[in-house]
Biotite code that builds the C-alpha atoms (Angstrom):
import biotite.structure as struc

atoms = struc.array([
    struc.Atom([-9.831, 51.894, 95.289], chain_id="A", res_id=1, res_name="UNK", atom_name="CA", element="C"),
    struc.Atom([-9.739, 48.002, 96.209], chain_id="A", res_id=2, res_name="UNK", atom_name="CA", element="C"),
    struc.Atom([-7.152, 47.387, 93.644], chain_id="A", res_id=3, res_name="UNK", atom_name="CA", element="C"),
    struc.Atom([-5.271, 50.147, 95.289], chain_id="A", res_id=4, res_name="UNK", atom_name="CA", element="C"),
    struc.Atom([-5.538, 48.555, 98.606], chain_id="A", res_id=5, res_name="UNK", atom_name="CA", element="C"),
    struc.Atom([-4.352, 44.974, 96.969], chain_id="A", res_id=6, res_name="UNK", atom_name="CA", element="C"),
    struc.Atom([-1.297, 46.341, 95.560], chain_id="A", res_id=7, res_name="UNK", atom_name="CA", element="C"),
    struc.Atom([-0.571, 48.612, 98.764], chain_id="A", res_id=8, res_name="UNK", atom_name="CA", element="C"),
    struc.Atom([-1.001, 45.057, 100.406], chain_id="A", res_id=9, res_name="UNK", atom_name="CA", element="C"),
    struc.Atom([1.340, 43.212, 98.119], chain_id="A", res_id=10, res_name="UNK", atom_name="CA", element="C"),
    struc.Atom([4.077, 45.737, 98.361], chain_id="A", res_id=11, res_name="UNK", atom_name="CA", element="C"),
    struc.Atom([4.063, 45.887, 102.082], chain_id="A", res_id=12, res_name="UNK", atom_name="CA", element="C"),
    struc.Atom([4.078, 42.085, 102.094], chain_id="A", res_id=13, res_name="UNK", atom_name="CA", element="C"),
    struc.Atom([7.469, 41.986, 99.909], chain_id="A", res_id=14, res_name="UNK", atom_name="CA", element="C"),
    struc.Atom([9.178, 44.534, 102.113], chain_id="A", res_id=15, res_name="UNK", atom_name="CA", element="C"),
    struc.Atom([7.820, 41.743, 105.209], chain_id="A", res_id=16, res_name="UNK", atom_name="CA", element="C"),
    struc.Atom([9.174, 39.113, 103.241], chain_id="A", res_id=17, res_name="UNK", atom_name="CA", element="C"),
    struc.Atom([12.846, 40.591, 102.014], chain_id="A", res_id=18, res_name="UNK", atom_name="CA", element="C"),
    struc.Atom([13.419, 42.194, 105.713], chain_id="A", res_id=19, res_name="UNK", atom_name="CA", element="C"),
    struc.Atom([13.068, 38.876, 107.778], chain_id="A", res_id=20, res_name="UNK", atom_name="CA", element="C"),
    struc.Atom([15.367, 36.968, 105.081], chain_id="A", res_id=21, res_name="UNK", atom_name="CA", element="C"),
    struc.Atom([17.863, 39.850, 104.955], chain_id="A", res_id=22, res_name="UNK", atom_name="CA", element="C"),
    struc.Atom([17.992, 39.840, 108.982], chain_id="A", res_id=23, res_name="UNK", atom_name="CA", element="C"),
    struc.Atom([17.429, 36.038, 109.546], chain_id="A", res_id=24, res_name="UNK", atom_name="CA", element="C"),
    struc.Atom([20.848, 35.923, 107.196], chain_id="A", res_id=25, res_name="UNK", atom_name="CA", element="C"),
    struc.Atom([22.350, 38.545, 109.934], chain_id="A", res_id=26, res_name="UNK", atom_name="CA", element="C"),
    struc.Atom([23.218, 41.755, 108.791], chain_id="A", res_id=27, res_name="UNK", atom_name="CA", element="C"),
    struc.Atom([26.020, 44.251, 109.606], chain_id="A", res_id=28, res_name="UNK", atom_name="CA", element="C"),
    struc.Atom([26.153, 47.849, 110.379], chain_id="A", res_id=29, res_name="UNK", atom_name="CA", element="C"),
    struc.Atom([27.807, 50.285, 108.288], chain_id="A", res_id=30, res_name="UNK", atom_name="CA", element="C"),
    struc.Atom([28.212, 54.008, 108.315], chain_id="A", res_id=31, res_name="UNK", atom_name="CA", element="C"),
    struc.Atom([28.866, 56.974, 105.936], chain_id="A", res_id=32, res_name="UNK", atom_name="CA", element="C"),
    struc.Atom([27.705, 60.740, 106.545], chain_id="A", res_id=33, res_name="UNK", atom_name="CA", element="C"),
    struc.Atom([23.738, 60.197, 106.312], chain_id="A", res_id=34, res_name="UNK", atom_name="CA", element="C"),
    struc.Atom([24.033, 57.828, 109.183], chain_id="A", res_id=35, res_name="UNK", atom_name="CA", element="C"),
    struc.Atom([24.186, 54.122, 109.681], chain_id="A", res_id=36, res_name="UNK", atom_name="CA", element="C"),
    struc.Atom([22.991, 51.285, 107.504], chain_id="A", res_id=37, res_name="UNK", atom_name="CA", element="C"),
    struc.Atom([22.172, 47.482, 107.841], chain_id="A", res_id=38, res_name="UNK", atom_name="CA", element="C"),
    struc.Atom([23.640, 45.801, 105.539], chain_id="A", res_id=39, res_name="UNK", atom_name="CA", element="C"),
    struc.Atom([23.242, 41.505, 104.730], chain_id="A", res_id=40, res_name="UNK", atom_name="CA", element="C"),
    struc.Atom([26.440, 39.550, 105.735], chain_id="A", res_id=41, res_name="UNK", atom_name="CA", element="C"),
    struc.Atom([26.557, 37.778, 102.647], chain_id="A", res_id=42, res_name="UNK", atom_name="CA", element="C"),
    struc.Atom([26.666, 40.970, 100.529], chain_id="A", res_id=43, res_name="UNK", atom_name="CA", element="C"),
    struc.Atom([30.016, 42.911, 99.316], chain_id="A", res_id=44, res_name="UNK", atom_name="CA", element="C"),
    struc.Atom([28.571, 45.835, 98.467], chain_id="A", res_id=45, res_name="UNK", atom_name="CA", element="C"),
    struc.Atom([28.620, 48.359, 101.241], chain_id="A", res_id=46, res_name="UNK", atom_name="CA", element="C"),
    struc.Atom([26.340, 50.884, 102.227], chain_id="A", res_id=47, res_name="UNK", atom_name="CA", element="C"),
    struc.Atom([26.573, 53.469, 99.220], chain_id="A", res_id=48, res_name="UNK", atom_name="CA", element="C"),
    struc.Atom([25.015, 50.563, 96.973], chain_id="A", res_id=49, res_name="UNK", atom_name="CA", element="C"),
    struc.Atom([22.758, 50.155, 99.491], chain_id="A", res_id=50, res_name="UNK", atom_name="CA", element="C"),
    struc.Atom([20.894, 53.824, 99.670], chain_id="A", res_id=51, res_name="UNK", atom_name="CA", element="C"),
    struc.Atom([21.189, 53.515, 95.425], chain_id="A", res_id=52, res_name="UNK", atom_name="CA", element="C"),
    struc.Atom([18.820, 50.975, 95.705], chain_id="A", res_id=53, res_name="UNK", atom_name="CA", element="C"),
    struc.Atom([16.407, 52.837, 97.996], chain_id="A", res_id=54, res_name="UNK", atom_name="CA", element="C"),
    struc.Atom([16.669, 55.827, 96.621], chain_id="A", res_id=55, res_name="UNK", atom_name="CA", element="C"),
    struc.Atom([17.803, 55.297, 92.269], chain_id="A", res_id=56, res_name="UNK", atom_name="CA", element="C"),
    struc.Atom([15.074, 52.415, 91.142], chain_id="A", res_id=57, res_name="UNK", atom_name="CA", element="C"),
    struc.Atom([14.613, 54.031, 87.735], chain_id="A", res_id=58, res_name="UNK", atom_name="CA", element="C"),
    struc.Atom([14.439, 50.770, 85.058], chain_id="A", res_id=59, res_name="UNK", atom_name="CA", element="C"),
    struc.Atom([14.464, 47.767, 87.804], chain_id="A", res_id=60, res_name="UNK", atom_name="CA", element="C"),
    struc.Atom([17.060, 46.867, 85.442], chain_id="A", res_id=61, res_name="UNK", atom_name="CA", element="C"),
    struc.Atom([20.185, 45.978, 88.016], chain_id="A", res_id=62, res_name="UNK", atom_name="CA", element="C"),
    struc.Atom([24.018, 46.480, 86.291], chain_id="A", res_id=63, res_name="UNK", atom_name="CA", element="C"),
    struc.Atom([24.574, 42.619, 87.012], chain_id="A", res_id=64, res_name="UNK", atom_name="CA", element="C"),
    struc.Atom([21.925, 41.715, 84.166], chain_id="A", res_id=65, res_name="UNK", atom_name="CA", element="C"),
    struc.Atom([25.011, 43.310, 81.418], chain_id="A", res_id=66, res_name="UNK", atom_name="CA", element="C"),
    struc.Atom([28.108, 40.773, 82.496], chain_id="A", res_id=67, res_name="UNK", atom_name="CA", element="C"),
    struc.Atom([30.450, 42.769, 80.239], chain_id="A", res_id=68, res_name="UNK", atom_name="CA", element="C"),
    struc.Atom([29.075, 46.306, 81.883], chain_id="A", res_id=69, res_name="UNK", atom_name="CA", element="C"),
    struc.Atom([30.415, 44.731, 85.323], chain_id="A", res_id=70, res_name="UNK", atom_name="CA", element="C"),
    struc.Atom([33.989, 43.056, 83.815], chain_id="A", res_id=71, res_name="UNK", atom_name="CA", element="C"),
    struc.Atom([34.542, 46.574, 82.437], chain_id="A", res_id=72, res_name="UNK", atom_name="CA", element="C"),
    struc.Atom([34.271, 48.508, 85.452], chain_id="A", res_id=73, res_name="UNK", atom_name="CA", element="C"),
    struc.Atom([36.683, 45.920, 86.862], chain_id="A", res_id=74, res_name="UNK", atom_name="CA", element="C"),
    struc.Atom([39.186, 46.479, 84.213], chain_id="A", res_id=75, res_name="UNK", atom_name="CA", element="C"),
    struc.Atom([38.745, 50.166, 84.936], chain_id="A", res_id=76, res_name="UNK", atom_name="CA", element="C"),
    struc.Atom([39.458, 49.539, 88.298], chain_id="A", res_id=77, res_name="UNK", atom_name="CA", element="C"),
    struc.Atom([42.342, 47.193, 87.951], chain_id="A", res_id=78, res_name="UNK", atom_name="CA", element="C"),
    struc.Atom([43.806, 50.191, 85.823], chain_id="A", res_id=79, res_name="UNK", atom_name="CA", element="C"),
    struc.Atom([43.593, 52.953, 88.300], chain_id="A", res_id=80, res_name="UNK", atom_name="CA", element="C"),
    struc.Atom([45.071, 50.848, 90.881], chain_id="A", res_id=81, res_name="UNK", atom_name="CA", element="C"),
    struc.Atom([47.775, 49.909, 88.614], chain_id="A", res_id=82, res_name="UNK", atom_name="CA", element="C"),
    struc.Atom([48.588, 53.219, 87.914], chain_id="A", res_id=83, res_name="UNK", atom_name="CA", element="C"),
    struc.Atom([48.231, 54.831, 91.336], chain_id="A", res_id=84, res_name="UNK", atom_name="CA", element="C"),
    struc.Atom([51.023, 51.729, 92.154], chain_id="A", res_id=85, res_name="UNK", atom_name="CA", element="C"),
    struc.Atom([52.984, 52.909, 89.524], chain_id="A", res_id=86, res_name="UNK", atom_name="CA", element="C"),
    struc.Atom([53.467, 56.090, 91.451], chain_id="A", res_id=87, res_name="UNK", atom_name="CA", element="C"),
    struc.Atom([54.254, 54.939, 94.621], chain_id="A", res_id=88, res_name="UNK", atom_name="CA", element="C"),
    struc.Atom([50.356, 55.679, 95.937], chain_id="A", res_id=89, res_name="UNK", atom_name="CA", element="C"),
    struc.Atom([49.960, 52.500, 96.939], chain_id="A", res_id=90, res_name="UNK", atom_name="CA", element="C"),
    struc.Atom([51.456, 49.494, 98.072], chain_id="A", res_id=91, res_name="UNK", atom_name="CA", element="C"),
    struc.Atom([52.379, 46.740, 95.983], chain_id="A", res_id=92, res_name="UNK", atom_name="CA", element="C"),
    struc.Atom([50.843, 44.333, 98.329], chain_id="A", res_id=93, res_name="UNK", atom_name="CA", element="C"),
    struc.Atom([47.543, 46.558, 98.104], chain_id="A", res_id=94, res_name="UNK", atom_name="CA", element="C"),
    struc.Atom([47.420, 46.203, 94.224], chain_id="A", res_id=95, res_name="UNK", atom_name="CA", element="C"),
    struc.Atom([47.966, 42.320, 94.229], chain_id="A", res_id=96, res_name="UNK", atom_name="CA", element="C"),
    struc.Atom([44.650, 41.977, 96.139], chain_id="A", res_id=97, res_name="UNK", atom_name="CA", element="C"),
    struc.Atom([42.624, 44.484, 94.108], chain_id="A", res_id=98, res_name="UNK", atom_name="CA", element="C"),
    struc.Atom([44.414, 42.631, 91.322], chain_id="A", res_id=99, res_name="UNK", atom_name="CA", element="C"),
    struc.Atom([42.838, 39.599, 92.464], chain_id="A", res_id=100, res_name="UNK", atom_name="CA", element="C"),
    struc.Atom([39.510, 41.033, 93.101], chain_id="A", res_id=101, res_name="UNK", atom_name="CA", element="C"),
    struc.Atom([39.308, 42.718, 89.845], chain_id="A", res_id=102, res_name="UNK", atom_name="CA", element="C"),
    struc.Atom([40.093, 39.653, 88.293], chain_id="A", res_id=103, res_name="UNK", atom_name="CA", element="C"),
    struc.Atom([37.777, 37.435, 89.816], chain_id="A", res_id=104, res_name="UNK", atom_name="CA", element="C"),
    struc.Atom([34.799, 39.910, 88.493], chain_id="A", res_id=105, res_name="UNK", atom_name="CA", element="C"),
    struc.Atom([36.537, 39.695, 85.473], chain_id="A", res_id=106, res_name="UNK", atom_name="CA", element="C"),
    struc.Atom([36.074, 35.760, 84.963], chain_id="A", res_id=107, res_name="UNK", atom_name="CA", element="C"),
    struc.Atom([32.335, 36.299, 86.284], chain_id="A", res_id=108, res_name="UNK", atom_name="CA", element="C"),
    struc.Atom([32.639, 35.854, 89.484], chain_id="A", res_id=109, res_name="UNK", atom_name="CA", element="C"),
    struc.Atom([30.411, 38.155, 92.140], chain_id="A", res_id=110, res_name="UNK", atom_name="CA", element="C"),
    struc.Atom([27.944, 38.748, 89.285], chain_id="A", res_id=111, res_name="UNK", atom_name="CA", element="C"),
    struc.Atom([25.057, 39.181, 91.484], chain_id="A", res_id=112, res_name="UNK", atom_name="CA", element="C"),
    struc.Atom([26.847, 42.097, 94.147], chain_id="A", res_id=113, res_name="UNK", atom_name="CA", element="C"),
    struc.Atom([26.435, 44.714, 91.246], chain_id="A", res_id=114, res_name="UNK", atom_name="CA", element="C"),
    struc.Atom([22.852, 45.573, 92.012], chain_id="A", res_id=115, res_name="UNK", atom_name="CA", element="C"),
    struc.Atom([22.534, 49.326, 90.865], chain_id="A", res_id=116, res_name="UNK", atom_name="CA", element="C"),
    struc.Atom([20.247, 50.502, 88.396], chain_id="A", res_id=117, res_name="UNK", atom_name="CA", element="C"),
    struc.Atom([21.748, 50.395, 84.948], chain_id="A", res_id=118, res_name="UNK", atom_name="CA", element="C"),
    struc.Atom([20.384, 53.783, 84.253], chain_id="A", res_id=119, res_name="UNK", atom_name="CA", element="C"),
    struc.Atom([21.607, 55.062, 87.704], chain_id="A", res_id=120, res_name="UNK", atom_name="CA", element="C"),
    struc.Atom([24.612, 53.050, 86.650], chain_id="A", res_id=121, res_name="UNK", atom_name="CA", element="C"),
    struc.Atom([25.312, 55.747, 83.891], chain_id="A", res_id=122, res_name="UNK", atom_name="CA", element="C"),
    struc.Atom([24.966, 58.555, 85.778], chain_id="A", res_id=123, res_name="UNK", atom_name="CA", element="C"),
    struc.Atom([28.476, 57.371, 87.406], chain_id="A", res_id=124, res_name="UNK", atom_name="CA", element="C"),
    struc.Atom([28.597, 57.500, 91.254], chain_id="A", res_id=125, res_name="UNK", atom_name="CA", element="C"),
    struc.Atom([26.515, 54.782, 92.247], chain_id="A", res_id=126, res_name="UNK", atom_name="CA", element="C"),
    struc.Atom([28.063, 52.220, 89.862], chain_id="A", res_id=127, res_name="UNK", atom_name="CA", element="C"),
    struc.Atom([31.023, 53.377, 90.767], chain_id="A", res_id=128, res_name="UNK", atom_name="CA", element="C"),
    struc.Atom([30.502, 53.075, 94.238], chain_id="A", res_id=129, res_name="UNK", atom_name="CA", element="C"),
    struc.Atom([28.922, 49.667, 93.883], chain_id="A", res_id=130, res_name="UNK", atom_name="CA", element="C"),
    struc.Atom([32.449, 48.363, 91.988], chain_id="A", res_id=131, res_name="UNK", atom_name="CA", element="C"),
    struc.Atom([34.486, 50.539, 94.909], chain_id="A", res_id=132, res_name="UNK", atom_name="CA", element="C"),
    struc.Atom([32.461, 48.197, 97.750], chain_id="A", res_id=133, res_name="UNK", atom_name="CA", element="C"),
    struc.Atom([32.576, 45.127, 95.937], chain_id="A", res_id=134, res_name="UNK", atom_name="CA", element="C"),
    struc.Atom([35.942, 45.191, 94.843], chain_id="A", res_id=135, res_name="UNK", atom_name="CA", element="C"),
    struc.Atom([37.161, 46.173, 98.735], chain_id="A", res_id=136, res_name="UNK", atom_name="CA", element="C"),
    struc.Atom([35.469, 44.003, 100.491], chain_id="A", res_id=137, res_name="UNK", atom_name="CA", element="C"),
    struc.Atom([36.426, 40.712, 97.907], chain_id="A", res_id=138, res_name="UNK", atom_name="CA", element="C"),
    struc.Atom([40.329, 41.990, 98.112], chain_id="A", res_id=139, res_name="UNK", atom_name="CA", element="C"),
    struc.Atom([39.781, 42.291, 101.880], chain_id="A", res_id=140, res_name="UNK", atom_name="CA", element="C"),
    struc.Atom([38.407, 39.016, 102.436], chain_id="A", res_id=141, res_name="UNK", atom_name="CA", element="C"),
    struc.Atom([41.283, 37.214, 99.857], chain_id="A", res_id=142, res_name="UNK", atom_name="CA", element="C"),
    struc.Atom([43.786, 39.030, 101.976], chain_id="A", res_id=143, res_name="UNK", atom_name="CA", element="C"),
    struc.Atom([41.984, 37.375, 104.964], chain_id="A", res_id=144, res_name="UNK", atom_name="CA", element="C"),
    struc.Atom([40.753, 40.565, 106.651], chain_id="A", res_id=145, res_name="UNK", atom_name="CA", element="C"),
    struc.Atom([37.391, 39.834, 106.970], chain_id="A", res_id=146, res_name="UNK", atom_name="CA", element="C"),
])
């Protein structure tokens, strides 16, 4: 029962710990049909990624561990926007910033925002969601929207 009581201690001590850095670095509110969300200023990832990694820790094993895992869905990405371009979906100005975003991932850059669990990450929608956030908020932010 002590050890119990230590490890209860130790894990509410961690969640002390990450909560004041996460808020002392200022955090940001975002919103999607289960409510709203706190999210850190520094991050790209949005709030989908964010309830993954409450609710999906299955290996503790995060996607950004497996660079070529993370470049891939990038490539993906880049793809789909290509194509929806292609088709007069979206605008040409659109596509040259998730162009740019995509290829920044690509050359390793962002690494650490892909933060869902690799097995979660096969499943599908959380990974994908994590890329969708990341990639969004980096174009946004080279286009000089945020």
């Amino acid at each position: 029962m002590k050890n119990v009581k230590h490890q209860y201690f130790a894990l509410v001590l961690i969640f002390l710990i990450n909560a004041t850095y996460i808020f002392a670095q200022g955090t940001r509110t975002e919103r999607d049909l289960l409510g709203e969300k706190q999210i850190p200023n520094s991050a790209y990832y949005g709030v989908q990624t964010a309830r993954a990694l409450e609710n999906f820790q299955v290996s503790g094993i995060p996607t950004k561990f497996y660079p070529d895992y993370v470049k891939a869905y990038a490539m993906v990405k880049m793809a789909a926007a290509r194509a929806n371009a292609d088709v007069g979906r979206m605008s040409k100005e659109k596509l040259a910033l998730i162009e740019k975003a995509c290829q920044a991932i690509i050359d390793g850059k962002y690494q650490d925002q892909f933060l869902v669990d690799l097995y979660n990450g096969g499943a599908g929608t959380s990974a994908n969601m994590n890329a969708n956030e990341v990639i969004a908020n980096v174009a946004l932010e080279m286009g000089g929207h945020m």
